[in-house]
DRENVO-473084 format. One record per residue (C-alpha): x, y, z; chain; residue number from 1. Coordinates in pm, 1 decimal, padded with zeros to 6 digits. Example, Ala and Ser with C-alpha at 12.3 -4.5 7.8 and 13.67 -1.06 7.14 Angstrom:
01230.0:-00450.0:00780.0:A:1
01367.0:-00106.0:00714.0:A:2
This chain:
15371.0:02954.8:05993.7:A:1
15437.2:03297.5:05874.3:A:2
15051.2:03355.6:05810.5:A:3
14970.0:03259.9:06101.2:A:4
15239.5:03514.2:06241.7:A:5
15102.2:03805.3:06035.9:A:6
14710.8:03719.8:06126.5:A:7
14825.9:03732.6:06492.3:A:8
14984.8:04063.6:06417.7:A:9
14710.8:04228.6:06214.2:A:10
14437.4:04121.5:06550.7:A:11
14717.7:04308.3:06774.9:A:12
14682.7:04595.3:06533.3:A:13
14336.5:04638.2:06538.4:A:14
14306.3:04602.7:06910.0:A:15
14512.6:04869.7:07005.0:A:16
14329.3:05116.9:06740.0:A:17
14000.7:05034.5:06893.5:A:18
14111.7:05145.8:07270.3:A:19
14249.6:05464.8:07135.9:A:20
13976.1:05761.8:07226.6:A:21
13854.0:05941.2:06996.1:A:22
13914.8:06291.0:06876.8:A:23
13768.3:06610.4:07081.1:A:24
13512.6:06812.1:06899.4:A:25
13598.2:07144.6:06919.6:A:26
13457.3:07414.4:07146.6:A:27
13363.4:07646.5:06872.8:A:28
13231.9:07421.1:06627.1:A:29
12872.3:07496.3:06500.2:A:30
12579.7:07283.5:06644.1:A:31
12416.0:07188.8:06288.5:A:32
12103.7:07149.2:06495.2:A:33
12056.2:07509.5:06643.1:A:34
12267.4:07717.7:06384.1:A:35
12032.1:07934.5:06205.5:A:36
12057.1:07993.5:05828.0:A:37
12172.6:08301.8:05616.9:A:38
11802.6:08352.2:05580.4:A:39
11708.6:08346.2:05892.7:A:40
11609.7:08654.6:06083.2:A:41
11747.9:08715.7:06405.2:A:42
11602.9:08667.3:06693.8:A:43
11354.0:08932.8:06854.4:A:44
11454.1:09155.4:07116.9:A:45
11313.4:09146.7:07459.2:A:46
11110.6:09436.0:07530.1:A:47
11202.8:09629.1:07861.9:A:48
10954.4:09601.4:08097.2:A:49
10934.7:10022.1:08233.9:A:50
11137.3:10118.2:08569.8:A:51
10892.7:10130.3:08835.4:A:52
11114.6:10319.8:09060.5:A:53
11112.5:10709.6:09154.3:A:54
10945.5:10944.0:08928.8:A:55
11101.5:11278.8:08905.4:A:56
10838.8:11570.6:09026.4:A:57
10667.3:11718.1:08728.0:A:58
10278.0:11929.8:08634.6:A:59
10003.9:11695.2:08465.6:A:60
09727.4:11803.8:08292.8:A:61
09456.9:11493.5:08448.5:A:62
09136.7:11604.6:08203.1:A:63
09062.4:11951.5:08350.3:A:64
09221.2:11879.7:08674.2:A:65
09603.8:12033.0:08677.3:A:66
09822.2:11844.5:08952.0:A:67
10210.3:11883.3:09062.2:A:68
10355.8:11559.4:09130.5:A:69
10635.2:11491.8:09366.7:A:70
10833.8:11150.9:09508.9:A:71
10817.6:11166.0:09879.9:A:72
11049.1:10897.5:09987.4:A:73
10887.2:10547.1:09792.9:A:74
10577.7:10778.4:09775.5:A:75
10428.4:11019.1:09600.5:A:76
10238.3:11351.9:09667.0:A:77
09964.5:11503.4:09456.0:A:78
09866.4:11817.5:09484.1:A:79
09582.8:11975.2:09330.3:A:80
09254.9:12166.4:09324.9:A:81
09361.5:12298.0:09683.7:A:82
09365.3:11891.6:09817.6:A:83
09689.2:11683.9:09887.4:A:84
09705.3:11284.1:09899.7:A:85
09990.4:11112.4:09978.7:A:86
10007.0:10769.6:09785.9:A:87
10244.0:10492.7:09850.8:A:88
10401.8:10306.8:09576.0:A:89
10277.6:09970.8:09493.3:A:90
10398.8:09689.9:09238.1:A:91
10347.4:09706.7:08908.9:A:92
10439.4:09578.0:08565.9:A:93
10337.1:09847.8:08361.9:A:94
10498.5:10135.5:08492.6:A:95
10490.2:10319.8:08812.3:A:96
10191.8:10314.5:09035.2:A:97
10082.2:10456.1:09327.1:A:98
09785.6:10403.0:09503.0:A:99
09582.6:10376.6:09821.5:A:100
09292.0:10182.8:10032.6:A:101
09062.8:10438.1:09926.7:A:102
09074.0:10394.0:09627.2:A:103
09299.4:10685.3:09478.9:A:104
09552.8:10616.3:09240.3:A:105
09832.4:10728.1:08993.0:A:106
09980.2:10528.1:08709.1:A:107
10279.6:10666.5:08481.8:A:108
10400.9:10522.2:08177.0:A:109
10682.3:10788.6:08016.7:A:110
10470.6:11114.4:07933.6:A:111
10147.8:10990.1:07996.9:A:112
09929.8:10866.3:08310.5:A:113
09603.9:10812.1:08462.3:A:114
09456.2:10950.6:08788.3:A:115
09189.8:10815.6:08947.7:A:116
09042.4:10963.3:09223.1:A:117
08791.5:10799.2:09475.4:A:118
08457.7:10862.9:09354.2:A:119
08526.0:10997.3:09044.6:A:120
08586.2:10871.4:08665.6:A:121
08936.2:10797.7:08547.9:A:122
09132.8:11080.9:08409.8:A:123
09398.0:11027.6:08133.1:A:124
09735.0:11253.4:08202.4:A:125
09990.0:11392.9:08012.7:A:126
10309.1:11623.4:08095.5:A:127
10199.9:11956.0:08109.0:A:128
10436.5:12270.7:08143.3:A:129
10120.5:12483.9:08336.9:A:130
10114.8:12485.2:08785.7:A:131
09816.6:12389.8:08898.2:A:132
09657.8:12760.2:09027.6:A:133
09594.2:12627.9:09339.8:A:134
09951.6:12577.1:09391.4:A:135
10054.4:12908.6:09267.0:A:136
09773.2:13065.8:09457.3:A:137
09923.2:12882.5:09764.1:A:138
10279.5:12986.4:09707.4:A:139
10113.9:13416.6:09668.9:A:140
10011.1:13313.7:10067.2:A:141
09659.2:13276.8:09966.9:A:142
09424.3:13124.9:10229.9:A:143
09108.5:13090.4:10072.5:A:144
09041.6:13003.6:09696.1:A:145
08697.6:12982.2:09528.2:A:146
08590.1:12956.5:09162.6:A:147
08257.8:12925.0:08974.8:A:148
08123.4:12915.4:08610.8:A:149
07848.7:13031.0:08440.7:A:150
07958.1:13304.0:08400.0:A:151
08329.3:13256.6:08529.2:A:152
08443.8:13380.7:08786.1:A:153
08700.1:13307.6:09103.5:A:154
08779.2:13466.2:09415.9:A:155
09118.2:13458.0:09678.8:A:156
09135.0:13596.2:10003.4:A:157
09468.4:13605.6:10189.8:A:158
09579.8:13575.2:10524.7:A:159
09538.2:13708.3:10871.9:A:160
09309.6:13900.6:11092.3:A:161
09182.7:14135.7:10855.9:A:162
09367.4:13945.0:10475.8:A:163
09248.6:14105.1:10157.3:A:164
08998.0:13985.2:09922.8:A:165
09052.5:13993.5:09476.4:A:166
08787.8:13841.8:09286.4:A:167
08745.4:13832.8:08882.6:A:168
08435.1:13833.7:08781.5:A:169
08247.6:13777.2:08409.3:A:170
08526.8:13587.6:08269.7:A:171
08769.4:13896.9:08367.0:A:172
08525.9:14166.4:08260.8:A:173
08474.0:14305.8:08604.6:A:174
08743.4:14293.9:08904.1:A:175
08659.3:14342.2:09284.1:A:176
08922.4:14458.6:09568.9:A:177
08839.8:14439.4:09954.4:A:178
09160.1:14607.9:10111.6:A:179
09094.8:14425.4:10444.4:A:180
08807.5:14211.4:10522.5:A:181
08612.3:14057.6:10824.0:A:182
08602.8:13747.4:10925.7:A:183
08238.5:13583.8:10997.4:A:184
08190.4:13237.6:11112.6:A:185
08364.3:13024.6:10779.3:A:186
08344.2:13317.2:10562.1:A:187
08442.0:13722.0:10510.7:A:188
08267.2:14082.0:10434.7:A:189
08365.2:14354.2:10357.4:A:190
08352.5:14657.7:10126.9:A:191
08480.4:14683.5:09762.3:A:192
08683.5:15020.4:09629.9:A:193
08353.7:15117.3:09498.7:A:194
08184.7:15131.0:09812.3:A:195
07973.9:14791.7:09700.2:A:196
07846.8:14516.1:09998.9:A:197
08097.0:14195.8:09935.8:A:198
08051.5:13903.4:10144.1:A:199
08193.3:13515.1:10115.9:A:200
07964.6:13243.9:10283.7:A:201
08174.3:12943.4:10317.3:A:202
08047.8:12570.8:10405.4:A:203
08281.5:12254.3:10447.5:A:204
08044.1:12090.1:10252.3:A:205
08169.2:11852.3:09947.6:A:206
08149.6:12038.5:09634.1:A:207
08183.2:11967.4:09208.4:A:208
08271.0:12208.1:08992.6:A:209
08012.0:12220.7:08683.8:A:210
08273.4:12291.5:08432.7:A:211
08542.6:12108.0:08520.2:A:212
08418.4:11820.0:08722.2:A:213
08718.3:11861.8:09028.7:A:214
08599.2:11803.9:09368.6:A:215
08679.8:12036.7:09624.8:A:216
08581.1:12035.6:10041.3:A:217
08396.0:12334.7:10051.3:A:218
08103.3:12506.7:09878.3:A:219
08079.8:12877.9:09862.9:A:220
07885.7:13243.4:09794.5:A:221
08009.1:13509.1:09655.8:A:222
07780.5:13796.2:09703.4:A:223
07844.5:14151.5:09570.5:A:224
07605.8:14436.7:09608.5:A:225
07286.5:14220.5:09468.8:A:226
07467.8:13978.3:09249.8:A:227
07514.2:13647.3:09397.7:A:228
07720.0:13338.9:09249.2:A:229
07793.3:13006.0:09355.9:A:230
08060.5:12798.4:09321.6:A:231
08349.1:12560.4:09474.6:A:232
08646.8:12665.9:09704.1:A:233
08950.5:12520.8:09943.0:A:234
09134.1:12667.6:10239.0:A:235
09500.7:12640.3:10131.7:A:236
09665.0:12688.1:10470.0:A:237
09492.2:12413.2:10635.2:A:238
């Protein structure tokens, strides 16, 4: 009788210890199945991908070609070699990039870039601390800027009815001033201080520079006394 008492209670026993839940695992304890080992190296970093937002306004040096650079709302202005283009921003993954339908365009990547210019090979960039002299001429209140190679040589005329005239000729060896010149269809004449014949024929006709390889809208003559050279120019308050 009394086993059959303590068999009863030992079934009782077990049956209440097999409804009892078990025991939480704790919040922090390690997952042995994703807890890396002392050996282990940790786990790479993933890289930034660059901001492709506003670029602050800065010179590049494009190959030959010095540009200024400027954000113009989610745009940005180029200006250079006596041209302007206006490029909109457009998404990119590997830095900031602007471009257009005509096939212009302007990556940046930190302190380097490429411009690529409709018609013309791509140019690798990087920061530069030099204006573009076509900007600088531009801020003097130069009109008209021309240069040529071969040997080198440019020329500026300013503005107004009657604007004077500098040119450098021979790589700087020889300089030319026309105190006040005449306008003649695209063009000007005049006289130097020396009392030499200097005249400027002008053509809006597409023009690349020899040396440099920058395209400009108009191709030019610079003719003093009987010397004549030839070379590329832009009107810079157009």
């Amino acid at each position: 009788m009394r086993s059959s008492i303590r068999l009863s209670g030992l079934c009782m026993l077990l049956a209440v210890c097999a409804c009892q839940p078990s025991a939480p695992v704790a919040d922090n304890a390690p997952d042995r199945a994703t807890t890396a080992t002392p050996d282990a190296p940790p786990p790479a970093p993933i890289a930034a991908v660059p901001a492709t937002g506003k670029t602050a306004a800065a010179h590049w040096q494009c190959g030959e070609v010095l540009l200024d650079a400027r954000p113009d709302g989610d745009a940005m202005r180029l200006d250079f070699s006596g041209r302007s283009l206006q490029l909109p921003h457009v998404e990119s993954l590997t830095g900031a990039r602007y471009a257009d339908a005509a096939g212009n365009e302007f990556m940046l990547a930190g302190d380097s870039g490429v411009l690529i210019l409709a018609g013309e090979d791509q140019r690798d960039c990087s920061r530069s601390t030099r204006t573009s002299p076509w900007i600088e001429a531009a801020a003097r209140g130069i009109g008209f800027r021309a240069v040529g190679s071969e040997p080198g040589w440019f020329v500026e005329v300013g503005r107004g009815e009657a604007p004077p005239m500098h040119a450098t000729l021979d790589y700087g060896d020889r300089r030319i001033e026309v105190a006040k010149t005449q306008p003649a269809d695209l063009g000007y004449t005049g006289e130097s201080a020396d009392g030499a014949p200097v005249a400027l024929k002008i053509q809006r006709t597409p023009c690349q520079d020899g040396m440099s390889g920058e395209a400009f809208e108009a191709t030019v003559q610079l003719i003093v006394g009987d010397r004549t050279d030839r070379g590329c120019g832009a009107f810079l308050s157009d």
